[in-house]
DRENDO-69286 format. One record per atom (N, C-alpha, C): x, y, z; atom name. Coordinates in nm, 2 decimals, always signed. Each point is the difference from the previous one (the first is absolute). Layout:
<sites>
+--------+--------+--------+-------+
!   east !  north !     up ! atome !
+--------+--------+--------+-------+
!      X !      Y !      Z !    CA !
...
+--------+--------+--------+-------+
</sites>
This chain:
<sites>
+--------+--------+--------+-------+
!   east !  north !     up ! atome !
+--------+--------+--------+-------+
!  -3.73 !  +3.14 !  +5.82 !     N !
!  -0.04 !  -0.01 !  -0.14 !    CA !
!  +0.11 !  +0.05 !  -0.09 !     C !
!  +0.10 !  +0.11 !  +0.05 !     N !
!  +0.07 !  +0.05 !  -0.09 !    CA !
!  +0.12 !  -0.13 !  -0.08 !     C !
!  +0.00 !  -0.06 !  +0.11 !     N !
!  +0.16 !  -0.07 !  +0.02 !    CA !
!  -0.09 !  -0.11 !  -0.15 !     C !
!  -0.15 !  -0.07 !  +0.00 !     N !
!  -0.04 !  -0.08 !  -0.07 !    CA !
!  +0.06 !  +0.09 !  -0.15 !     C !
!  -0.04 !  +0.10 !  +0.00 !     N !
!  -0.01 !  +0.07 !  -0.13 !    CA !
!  +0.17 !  +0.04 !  -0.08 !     C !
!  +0.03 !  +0.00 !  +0.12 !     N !
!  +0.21 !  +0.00 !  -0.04 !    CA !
!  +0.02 !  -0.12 !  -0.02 !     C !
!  -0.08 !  -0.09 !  +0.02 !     N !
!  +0.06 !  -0.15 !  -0.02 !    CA !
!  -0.06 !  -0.09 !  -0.18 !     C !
!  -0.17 !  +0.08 !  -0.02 !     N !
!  -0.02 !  +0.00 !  -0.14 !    CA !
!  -0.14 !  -0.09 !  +0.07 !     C !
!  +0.02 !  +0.02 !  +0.08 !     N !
!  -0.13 !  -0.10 !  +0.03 !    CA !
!  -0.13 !  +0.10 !  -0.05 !     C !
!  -0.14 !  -0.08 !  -0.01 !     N !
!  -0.07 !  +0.07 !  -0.06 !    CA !
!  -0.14 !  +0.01 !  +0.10 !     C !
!  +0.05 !  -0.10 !  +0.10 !     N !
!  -0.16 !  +0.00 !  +0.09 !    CA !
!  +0.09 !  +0.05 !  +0.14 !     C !
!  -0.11 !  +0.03 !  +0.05 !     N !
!  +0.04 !  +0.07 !  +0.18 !    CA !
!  -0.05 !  -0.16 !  +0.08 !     C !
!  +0.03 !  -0.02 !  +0.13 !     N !
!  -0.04 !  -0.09 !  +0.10 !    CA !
!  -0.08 !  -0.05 !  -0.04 !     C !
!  -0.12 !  +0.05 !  +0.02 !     N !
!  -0.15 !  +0.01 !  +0.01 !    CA !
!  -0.05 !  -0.06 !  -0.12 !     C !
!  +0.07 !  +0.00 !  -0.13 !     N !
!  -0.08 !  -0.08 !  -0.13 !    CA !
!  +0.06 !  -0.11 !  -0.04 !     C !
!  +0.13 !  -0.07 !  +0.11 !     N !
!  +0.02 !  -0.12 !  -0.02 !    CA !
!  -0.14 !  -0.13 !  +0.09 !     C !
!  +0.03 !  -0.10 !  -0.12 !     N !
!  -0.13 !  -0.06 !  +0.05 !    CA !
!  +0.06 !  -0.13 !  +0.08 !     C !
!  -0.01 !  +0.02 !  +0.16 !     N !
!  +0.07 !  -0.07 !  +0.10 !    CA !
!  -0.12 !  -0.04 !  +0.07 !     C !
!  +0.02 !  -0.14 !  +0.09 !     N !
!  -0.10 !  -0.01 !  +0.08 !    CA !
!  +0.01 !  +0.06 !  +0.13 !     C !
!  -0.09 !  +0.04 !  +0.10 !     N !
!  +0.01 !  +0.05 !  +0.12 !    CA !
!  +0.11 !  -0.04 !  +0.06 !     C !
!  +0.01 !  -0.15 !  +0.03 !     N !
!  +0.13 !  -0.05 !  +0.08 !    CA !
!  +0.16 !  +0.06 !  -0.07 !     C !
!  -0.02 !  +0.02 !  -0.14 !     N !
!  +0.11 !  +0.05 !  -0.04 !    CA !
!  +0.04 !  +0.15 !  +0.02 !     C !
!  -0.11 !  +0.05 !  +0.02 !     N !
!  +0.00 !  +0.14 !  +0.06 !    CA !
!  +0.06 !  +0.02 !  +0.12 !     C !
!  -0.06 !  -0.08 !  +0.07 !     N !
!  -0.02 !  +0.04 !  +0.18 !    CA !
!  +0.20 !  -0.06 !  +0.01 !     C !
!  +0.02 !  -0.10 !  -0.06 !     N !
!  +0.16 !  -0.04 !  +0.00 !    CA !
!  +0.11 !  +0.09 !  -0.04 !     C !
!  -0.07 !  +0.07 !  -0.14 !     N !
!  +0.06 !  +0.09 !  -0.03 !    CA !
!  +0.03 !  +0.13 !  +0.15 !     C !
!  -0.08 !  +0.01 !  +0.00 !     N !
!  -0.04 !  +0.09 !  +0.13 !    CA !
!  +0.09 !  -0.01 !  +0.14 !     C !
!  +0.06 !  -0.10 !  -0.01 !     N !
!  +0.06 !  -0.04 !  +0.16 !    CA !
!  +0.14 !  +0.03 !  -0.04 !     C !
!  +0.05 !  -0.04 !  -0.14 !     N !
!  +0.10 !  +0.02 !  -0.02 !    CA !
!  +0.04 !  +0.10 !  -0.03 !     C !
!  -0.06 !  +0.10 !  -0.07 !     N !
!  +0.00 !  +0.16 !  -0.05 !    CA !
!  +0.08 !  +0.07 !  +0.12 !     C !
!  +0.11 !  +0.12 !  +0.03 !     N !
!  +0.05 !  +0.05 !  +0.08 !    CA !
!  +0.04 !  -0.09 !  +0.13 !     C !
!  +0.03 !  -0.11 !  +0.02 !     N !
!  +0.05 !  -0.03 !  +0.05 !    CA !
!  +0.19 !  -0.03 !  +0.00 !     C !
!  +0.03 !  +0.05 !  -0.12 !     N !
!  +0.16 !  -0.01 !  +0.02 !    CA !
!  +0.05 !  -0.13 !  +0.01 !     C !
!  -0.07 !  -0.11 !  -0.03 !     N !
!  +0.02 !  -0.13 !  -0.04 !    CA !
!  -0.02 !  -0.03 !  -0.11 !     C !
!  +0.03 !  -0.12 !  -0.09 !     N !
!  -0.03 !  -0.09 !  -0.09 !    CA !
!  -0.11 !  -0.10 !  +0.00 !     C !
!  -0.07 !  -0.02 !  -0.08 !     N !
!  -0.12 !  -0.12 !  +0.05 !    CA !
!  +0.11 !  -0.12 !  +0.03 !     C !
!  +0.08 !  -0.05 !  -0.08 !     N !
!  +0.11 !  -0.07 !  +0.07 !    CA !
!  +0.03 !  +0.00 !  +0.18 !     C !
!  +0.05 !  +0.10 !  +0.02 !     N !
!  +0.05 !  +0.02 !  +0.12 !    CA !
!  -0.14 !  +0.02 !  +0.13 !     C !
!  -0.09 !  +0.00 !  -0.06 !     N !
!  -0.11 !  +0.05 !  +0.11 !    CA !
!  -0.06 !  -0.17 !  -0.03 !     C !
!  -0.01 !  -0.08 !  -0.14 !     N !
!  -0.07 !  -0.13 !  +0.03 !    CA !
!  +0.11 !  -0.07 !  +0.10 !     C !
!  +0.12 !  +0.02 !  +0.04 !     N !
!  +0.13 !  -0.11 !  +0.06 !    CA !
!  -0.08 !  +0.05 !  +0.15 !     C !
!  +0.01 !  +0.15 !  +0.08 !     N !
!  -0.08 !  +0.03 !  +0.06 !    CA !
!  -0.13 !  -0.12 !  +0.09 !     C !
!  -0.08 !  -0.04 !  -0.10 !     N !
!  -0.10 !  -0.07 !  +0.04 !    CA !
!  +0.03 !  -0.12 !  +0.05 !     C !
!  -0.13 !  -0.07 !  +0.15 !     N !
!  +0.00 !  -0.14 !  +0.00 !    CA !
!  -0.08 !  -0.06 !  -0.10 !     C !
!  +0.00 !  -0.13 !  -0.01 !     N !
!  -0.03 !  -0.08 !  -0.06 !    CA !
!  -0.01 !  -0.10 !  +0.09 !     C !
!  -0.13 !  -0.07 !  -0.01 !     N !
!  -0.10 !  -0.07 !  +0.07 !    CA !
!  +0.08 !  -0.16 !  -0.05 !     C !
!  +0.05 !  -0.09 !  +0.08 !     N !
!  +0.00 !  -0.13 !  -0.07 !    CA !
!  -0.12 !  -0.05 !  -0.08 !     C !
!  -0.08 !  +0.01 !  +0.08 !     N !
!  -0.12 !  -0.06 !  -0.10 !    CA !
!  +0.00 !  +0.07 !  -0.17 !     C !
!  +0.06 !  +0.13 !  -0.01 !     N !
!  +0.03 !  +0.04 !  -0.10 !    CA !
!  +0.08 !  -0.05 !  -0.09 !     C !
!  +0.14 !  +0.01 !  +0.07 !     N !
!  +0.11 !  -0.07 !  -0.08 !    CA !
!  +0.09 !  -0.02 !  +0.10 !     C !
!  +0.13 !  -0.14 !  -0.01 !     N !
!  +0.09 !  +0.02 !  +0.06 !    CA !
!  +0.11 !  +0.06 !  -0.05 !     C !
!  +0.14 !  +0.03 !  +0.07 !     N !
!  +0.12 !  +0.02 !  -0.09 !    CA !
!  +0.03 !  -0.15 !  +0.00 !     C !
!  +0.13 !  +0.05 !  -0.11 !     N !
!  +0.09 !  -0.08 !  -0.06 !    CA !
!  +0.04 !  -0.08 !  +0.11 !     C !
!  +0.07 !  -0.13 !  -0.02 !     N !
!  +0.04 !  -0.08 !  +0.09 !    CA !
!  +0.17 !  +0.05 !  +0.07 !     C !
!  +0.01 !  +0.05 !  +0.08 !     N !
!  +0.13 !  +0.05 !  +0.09 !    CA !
!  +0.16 !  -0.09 !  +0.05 !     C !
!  +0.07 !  +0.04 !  +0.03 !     N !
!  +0.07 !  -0.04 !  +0.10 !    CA !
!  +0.09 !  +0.08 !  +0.07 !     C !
!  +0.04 !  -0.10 !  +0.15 !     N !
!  +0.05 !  +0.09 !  +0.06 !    CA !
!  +0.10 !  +0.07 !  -0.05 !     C !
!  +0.11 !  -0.04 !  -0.08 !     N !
!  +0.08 !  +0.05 !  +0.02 !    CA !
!  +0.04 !  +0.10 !  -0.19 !     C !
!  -0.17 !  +0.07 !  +0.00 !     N !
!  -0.04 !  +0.09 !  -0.15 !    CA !
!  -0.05 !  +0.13 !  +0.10 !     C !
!  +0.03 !  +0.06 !  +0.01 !     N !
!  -0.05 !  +0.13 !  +0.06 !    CA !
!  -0.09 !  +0.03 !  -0.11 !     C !
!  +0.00 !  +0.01 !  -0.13 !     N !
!  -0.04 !  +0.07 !  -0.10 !    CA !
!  -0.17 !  -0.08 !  +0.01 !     C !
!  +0.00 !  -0.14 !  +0.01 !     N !
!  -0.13 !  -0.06 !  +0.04 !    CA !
!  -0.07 !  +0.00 !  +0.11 !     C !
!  +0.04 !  +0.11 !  +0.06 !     N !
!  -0.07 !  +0.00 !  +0.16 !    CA !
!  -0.13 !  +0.14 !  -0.02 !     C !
!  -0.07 !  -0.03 !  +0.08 !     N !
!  -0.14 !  +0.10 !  -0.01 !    CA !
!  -0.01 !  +0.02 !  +0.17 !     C !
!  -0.09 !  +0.09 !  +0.00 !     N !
!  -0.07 !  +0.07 !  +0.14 !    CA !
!  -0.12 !  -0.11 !  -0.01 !     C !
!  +0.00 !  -0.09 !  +0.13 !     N !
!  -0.08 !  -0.08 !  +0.01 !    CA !
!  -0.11 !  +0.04 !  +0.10 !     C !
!  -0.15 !  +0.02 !  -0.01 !     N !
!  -0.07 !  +0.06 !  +0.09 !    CA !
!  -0.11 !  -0.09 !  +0.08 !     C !
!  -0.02 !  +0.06 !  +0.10 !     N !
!  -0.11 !  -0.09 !  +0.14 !    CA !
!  -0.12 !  +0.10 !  +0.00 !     C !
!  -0.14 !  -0.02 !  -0.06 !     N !
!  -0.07 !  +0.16 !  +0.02 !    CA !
!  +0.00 !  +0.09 !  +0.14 !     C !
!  +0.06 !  +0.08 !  -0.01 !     N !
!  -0.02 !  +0.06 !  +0.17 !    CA !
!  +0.09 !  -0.04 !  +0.09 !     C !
!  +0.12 !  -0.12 !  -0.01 !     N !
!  +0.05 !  -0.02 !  +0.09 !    CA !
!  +0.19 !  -0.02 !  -0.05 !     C !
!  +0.03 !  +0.01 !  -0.10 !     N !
!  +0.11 !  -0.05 !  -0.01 !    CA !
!  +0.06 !  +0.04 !  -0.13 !     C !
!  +0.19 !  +0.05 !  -0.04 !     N !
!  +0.00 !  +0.01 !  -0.17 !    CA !
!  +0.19 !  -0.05 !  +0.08 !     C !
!  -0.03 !  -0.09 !  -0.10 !     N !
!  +0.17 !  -0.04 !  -0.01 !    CA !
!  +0.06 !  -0.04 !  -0.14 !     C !
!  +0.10 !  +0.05 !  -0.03 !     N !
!  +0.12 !  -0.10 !  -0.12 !    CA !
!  -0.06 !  -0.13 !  -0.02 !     C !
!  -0.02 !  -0.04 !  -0.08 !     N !
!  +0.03 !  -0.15 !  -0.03 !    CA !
!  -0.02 !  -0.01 !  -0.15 !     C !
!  -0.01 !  -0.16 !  +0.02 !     N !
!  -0.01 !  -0.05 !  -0.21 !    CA !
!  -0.06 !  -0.15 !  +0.01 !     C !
!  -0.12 !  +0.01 !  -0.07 !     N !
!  -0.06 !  -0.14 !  -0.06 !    CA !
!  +0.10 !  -0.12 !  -0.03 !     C !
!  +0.03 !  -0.09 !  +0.07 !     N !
!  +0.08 !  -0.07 !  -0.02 !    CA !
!  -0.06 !  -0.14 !  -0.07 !     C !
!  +0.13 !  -0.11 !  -0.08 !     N !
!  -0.06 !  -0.05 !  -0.11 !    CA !
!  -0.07 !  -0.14 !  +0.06 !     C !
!  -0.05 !  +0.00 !  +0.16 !     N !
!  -0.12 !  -0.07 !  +0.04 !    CA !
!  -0.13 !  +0.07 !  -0.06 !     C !
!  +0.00 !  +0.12 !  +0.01 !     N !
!  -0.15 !  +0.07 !  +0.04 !    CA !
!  +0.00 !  +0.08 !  +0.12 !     C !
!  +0.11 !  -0.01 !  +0.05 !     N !
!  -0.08 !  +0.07 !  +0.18 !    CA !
!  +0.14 !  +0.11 !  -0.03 !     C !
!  -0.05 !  +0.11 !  +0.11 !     N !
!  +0.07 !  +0.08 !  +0.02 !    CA !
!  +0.11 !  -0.03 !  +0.08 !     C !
!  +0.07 !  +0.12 !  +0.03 !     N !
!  +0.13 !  +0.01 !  +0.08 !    CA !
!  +0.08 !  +0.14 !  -0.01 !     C !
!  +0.04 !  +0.01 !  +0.15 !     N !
!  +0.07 !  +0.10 !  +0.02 !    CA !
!  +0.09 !  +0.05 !  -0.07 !     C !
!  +0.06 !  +0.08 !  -0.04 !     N !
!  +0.12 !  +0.03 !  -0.09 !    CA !
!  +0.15 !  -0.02 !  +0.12 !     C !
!  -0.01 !  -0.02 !  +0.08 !     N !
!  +0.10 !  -0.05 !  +0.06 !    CA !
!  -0.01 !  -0.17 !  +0.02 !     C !
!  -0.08 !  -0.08 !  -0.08 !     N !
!  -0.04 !  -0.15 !  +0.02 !    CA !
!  -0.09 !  -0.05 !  +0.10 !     C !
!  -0.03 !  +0.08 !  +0.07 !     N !
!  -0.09 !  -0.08 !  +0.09 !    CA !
!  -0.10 !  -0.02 !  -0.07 !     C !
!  -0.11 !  -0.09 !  +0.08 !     N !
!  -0.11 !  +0.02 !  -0.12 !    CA !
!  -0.12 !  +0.08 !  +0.09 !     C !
!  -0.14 !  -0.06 !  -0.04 !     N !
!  -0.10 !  +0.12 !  +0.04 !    CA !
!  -0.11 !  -0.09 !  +0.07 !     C !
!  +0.07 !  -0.17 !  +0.01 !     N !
!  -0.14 !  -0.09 !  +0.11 !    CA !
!  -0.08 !  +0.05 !  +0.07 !     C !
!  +0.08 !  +0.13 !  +0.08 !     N !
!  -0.07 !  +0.05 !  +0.15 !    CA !
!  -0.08 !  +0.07 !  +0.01 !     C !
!  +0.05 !  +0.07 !  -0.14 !     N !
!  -0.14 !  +0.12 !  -0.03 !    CA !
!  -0.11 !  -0.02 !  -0.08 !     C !
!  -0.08 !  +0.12 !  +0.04 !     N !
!  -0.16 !  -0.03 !  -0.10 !    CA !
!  +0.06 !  +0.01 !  -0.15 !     C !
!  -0.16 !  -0.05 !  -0.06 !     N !
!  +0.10 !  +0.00 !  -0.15 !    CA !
!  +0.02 !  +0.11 !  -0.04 !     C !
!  +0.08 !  +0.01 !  -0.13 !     N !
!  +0.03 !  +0.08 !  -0.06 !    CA !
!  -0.11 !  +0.05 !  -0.09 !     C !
!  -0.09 !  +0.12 !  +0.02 !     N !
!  -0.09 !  +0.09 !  -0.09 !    CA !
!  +0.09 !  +0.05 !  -0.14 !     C !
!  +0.11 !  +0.04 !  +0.02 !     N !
!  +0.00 !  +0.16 !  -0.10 !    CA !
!  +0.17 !  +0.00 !  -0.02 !     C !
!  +0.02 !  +0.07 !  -0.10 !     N !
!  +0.12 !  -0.05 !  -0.03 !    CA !
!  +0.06 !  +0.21 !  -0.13 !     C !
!  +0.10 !  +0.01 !  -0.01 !     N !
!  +0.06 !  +0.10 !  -0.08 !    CA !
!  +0.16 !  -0.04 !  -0.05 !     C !
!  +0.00 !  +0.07 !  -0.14 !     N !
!  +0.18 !  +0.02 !  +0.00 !    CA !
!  +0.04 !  +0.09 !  +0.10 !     C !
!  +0.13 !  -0.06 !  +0.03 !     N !
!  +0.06 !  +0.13 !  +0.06 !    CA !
!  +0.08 !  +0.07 !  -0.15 !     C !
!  +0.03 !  +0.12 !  +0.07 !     N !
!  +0.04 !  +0.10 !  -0.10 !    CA !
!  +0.14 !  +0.00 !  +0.00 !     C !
!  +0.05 !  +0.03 !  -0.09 !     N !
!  +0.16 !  -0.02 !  -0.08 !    CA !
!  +0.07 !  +0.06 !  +0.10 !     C !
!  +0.12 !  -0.02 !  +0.04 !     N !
!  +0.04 !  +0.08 !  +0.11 !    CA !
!  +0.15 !  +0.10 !  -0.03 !     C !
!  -0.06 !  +0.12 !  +0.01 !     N !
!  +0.10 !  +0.12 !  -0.05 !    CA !
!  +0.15 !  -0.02 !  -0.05 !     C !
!  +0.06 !  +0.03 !  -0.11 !     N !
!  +0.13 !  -0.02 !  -0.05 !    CA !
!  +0.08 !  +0.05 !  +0.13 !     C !
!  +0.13 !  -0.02 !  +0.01 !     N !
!  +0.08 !  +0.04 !  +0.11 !    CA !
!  +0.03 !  +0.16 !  -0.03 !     C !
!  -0.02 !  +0.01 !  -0.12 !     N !
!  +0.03 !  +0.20 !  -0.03 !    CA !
!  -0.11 !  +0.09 !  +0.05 !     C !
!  -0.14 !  -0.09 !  +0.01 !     N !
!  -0.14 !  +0.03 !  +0.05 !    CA !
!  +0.03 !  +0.03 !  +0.12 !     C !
!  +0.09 !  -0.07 !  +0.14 !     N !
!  -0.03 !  +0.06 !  +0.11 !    CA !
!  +0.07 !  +0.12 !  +0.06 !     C !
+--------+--------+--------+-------+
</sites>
């Protein structure tokens, strides 16, 4: 409450008018030491939800964590048929389909390691 009142704000948590889902979100993110940014990248995403952007092999930056429920997570990228593929080119005929899908995350400056 203090930090609202150093800041000029005039209401506490509790008398902004949010809906429950905004609360309970609010809520997941609070003390976690993330960003809602960095904790939504975190998440799958259901195809049926959304695809990514269309990939290729040779874009690292277009590649995602492609997922099998329960059985499988590999590199790949939506390529500009529609069907998946490996991030090394193979493709993904053999396996079940593809459920679930994420960015991968930025990968550390060279001064980072």
């Amino acid at each position: 409450m203090e930090r609202y009142k150093e800041s000029g704000a005039t209401k506490n948590y509790d008398e902004f008018i949010i809906s429950e889902s905004e609360k309970e979100e609010f809520e997941q993110y609070r003390n976690t030491g993330f960003t809602p940014a960095e904790i939504e990248q975190m998440k799958w995403v259901s195809i049926e939800d959304r695809l990514p952007e269309i990939g290729k092999y040779d874009k690292p930056e277009s590649h995602v964590l492609c997922g099998i429920v329960g059985k499988l997570v590999f590199e790949g990228y939506l390529n500009q048929w529609g069907t998946w593929s490996r991030a090394n080119g193979a493709n993904t005929k053999d396996l079940p389909p593809i459920t679930h899908w994420k960015p991968l995350s930025t990968p550390p400056d060279r001064g980072e390691l």
